[in-house]
C-alpha positions as CSV (number, residue, x, y, z in Angstrom):
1,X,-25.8,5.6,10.4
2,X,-25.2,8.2,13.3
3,X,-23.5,11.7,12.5
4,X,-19.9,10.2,13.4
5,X,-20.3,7.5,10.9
6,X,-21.3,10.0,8.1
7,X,-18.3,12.1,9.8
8,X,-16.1,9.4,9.6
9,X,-16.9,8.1,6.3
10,X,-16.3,11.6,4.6
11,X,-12.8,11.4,6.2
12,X,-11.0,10.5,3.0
13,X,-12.8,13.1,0.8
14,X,-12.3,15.8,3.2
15,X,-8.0,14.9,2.8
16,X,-8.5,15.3,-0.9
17,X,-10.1,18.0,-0.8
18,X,-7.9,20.1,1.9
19,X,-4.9,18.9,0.1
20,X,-5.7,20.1,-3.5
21,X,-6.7,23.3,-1.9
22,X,-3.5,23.8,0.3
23,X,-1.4,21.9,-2.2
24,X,1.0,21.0,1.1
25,X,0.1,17.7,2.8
26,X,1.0,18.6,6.2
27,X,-1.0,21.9,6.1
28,X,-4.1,19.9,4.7
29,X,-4.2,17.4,7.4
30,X,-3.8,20.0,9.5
31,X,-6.7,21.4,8.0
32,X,-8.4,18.3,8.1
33,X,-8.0,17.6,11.8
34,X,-9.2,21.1,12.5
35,X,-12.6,21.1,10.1
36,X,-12.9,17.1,12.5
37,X,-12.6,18.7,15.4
38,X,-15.0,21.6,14.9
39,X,-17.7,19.2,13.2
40,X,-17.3,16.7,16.1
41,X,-17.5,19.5,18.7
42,X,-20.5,21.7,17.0
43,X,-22.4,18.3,16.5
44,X,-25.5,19.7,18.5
45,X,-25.7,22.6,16.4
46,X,-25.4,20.6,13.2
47,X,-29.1,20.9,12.1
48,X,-30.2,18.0,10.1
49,X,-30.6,20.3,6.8
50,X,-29.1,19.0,3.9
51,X,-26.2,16.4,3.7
52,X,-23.6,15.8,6.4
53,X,-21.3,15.8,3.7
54,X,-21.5,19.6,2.2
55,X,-21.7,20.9,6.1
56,X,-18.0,18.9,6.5
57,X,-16.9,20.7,3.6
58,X,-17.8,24.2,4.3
59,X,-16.2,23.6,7.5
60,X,-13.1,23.0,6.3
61,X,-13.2,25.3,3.1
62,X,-14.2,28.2,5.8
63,X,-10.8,27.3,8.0
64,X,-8.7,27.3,4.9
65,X,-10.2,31.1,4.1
66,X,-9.4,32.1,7.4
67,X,-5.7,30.6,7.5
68,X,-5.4,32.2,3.7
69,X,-6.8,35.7,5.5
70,X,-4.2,34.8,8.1
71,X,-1.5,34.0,6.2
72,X,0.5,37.0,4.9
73,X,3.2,34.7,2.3
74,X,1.1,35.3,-0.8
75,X,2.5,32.4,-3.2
76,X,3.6,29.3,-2.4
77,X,6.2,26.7,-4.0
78,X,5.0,23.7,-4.1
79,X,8.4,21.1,-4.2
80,X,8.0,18.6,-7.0
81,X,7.9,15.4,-5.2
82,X,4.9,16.7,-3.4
83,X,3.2,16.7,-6.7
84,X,0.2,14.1,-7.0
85,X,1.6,11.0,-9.1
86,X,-1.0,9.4,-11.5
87,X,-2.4,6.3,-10.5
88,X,-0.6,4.3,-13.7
89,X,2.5,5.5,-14.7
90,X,2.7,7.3,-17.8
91,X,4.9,8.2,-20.5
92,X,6.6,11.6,-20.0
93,X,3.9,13.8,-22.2
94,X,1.6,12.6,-19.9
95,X,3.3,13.6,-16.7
96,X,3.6,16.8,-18.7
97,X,0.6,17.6,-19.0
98,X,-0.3,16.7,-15.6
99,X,2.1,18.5,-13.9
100,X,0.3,21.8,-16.3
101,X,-2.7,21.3,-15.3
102,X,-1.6,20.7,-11.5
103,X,0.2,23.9,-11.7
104,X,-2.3,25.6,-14.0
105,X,-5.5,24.6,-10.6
106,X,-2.8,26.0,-8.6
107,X,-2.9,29.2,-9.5
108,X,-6.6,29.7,-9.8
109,X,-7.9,32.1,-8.0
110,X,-9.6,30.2,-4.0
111,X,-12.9,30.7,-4.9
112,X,-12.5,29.5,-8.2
113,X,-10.1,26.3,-7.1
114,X,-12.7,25.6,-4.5
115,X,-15.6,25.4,-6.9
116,X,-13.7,23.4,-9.4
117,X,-12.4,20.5,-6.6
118,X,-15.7,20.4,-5.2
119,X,-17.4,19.5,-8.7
120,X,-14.7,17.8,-10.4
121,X,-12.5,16.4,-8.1
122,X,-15.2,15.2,-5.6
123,X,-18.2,14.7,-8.0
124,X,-20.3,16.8,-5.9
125,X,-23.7,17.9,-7.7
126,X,-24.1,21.8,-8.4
127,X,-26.3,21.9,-5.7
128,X,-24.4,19.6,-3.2
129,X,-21.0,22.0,-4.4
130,X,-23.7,25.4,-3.6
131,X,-24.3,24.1,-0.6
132,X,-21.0,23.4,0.5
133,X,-20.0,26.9,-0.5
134,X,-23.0,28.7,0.7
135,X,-23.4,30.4,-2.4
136,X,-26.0,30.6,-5.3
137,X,-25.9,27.6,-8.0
138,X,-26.1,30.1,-10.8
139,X,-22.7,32.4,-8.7
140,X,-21.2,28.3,-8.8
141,X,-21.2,27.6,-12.3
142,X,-20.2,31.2,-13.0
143,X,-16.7,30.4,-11.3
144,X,-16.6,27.0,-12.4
145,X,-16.8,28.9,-15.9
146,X,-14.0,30.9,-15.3
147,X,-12.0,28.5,-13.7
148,X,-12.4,25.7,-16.6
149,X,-11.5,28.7,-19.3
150,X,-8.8,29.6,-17.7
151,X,-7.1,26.2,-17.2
152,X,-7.8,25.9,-20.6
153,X,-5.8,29.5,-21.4
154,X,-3.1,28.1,-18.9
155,X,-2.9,24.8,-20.5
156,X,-3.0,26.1,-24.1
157,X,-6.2,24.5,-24.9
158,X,-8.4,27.6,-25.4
159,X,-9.8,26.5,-28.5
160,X,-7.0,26.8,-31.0
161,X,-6.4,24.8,-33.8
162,X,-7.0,20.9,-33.3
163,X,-8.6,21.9,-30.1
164,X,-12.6,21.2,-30.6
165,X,-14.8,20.8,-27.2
166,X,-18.0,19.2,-28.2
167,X,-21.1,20.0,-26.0
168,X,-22.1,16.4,-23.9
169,X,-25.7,16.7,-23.3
């Protein structure tokens, strides 16, 4: 597989990605064109260390840092219908509680959203997501840590009554 197959092939991850970060799907395929068009046109200085994949992703995770250092608005509303819909339609506590925890990822700090996506949302390893962000693994699951506790603050689900997490090893 040459490097514009891999390219091509992490196409559909990349919109994910770019889209749960920027939470606007025009701005994310925006993104998503722009993180292309570098990758395709740094090709030669894409080194051959590690997988095509995590080098895709810090390409377009470092574009959407500079746009957010760019970008003077601060928040942003996010209309409703632009809202990811859940594959099967559920009752109306479930859209609920999507719709929390949508909003909830939303206002996590970058650094902590990106970690999260990367890991949950893409599957990535911890290594792969380290990689990607070109920090330590140990500085990784330290934001993933904060970003999962405070989802569960957001959400309610902090470890009140009823509310048991069990430890999967």
């Amino acid at each position: 597989m040459t490097l514009l197959d891999e390219i091509e092939a992490c196409i559909p991850a990349l919109r994910r990605y770019a889209r749960a970060l920027a939470r606007d799907r025009d701005r994310a395929d925006d993104l998503v064109q722009d993180c292309l068009e570098r990758a395709v046109a740094g090709r030669s200085r894409w080194r051959g260390e590690g997988p095509v994949r995590a080098w895709l992703f810090r390409i377009l995770l470092n574009r959407f840092r500079d746009q957010q250092r760019g970008a003077k608005a601060g928040l942003r509303l996010v209309p409703s219908e632009a809202m990811v819909e859940a594959t099967r339609p559920g009752d109306q506590e479930d859209r609920l509680a999507l719709r929390e925890v949508h909003d909830a990822i939303g206002r996590l700090p970058t650094d902590q959203r990106a970690a999260l996506l990367l890991v949950a949302l893409e599957g990535f390893t911890l290594a792969e997501a380290a990689a990607a962000l070109d920090i330590p693994e140990g500085t990784l699951t330290s934001r993933l840590a904060r970003a999962r506790q405070a989802l569960r603050r957001e959400t309610g689900r902090d470890g009140g009554p009823g509310d048991r997490m069990e430890v999967v090893r």
